[in-house]
Residue, then its C-alpha position, 0 to 999 in steps of 0.5 A: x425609427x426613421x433611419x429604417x425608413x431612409x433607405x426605403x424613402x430613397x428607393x421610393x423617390x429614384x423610382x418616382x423621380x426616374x418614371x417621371x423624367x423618362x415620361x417627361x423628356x420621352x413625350x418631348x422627344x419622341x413622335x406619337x406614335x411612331x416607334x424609335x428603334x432601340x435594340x432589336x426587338x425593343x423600341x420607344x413608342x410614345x402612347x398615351x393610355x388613358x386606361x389601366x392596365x393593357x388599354x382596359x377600358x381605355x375606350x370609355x368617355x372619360x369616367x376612368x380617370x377618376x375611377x383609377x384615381x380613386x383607386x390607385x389613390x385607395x391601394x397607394x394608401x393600403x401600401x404606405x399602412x403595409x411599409x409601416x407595418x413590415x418595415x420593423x419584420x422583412x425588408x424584402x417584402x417592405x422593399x418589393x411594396x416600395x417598388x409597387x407603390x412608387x410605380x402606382x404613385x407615378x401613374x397616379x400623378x400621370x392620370x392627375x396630371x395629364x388625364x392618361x399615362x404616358x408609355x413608351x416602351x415597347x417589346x415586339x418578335x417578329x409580328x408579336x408586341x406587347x403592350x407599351x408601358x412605362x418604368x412605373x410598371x416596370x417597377x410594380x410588376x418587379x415589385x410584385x415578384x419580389x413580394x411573392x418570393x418574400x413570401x416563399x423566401x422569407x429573409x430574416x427579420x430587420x436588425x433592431 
């Protein structure tokens, strides 16, 4: 049983470990605020989001931290029973929860942390940008499209 946890325990921590050393030496590196040309069209830009998703309700006192905590803390634990359930049937669908459980856990510890989640990078045409984000959810949001093509995809089940 634990080797058909291995390989998902290793994506998990090179995900975890990647977000969290970008976040690290980025918010040493880089200014607040002012952005680092990468490529055109992408640049670095430190921000500090003390929100969710897109700066929602970023501009409250302060309550959120501990309602996204508590809600990430929620949903990271409802992925863990999802892995142990699915890690037997489709590892496609176990591997896209991997994803979007390691992204909702460095996010987490950032908000534990820190109070805000650090993002960086930023995607803009022209006059048009994206709200900044991090590798975290970078990996929930390929997670999530991978779990919706495992459900009209389905792979075949796990060799026993």
């Amino acid at each position: 049983m634990l080797r058909k946890f291995f390989p998902i325990g290793v994506v998990f921590i090179l995900i975890l470990l990647t977000d969290q050393a970008s976040k690290i030496f980025l918010d040493n590196f880089l200014v607040y605020g002012e952005p680092r040309n990468i490529f055109p069209g992408i640049s670095f830009q430190l921000v500090y989001n003390p929100g969710a998703a897109f700066g929602i309700l970023s501009d409250q006192s302060g309550w959120q931290r501990w309602f996204l905590v508590l809600v990430s803390t929620c949903i990271s634990l409802v992925l863990i029973f999802w892995i142990g359930k699915t890690v037997n049937s489709s590892r496609l669908e176990c591997f896209s929860i991997t994803f979007i459980l390691a992204g909702a856990i460095g996010n987490l510890l950032d908000r534990l942390v820190y109070g805000h989640v650090i993002d960086f990078i930023s995607l803009f045409y022209g006059e048009y940008f994206w709200p900044n984000f991090n590798i975290a959810d970078s990996s929930i949001t390929l997670g999530a499209a991978l779990l919706i093509y495992s459900q009209f995809f389905p792979n075949k089940p796990v060799p026993k």
